[in-house]
N, C-alpha and C positions, 0 to 999 in steps of 0.2 A: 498599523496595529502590530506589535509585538507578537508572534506566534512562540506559544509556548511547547513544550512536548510532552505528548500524554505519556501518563505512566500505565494507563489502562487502555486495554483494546486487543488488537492482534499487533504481532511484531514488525509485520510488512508498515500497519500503519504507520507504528511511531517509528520505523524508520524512514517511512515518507517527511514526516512532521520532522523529523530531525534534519532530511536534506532541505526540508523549504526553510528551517531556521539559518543551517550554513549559510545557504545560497542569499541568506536576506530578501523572501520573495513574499507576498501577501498572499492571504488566500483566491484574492479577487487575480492577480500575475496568472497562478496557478490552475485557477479553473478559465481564463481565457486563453490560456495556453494548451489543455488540455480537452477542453469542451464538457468539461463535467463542473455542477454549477457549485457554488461555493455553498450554497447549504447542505449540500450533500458533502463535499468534504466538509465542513463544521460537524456533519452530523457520525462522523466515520471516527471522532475522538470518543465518540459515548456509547458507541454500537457496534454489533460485528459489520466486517468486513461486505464492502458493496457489490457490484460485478465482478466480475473478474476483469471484462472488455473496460471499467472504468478504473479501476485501478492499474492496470499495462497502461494507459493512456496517463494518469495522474505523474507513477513512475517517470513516464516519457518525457513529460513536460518540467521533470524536477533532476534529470541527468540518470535516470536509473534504468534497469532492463530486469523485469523477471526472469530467471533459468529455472530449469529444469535440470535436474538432477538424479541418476539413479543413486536409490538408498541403500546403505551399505546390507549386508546381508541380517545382521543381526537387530535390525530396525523393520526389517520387511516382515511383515503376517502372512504366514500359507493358510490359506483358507480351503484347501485341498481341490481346489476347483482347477482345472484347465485353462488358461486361456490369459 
């Protein structure tokens, strides 16, 4: 099956859906490489974003790595709190 790339959703996803298209991988490759089952990713083009532990894991199994990042200063909100 052809995997297509959502135009909707969060951006991590369809940039997931974009490397499993590079890579020519199916969904079934991807979630037995991953351990997250392929309904749930079918279900992750139509809805927000899943775990966090199962998306690091999807990433992993499709060549990717989430970072972290500090935000530049003028992106970040003081919420006047401490801490």
């Amino acid at each position: 099956m052809t995997i297509s790339v959502t135009r909707i959703g969060h951006p991590i996803i369809r940039r997931i859906y974009t490397e499993i298209k590079l890579r020519n991988l199916t969904l079934e490759d991807v979630a037995k490489r991953s351990g997250v089952s392929r309904g749930t990713l079918w279900e992750w083009r139509k809805r927000a974003v899943g775990r966090l532990t199962d998306v690091e894991a999807v990433m992993g199994a499709v060549g990717l790595v989430l970072v972290v990042v500090e935000a530049p200063p003028s992106t970040t909100k003081d919420t006047g709190e401490d801490g």
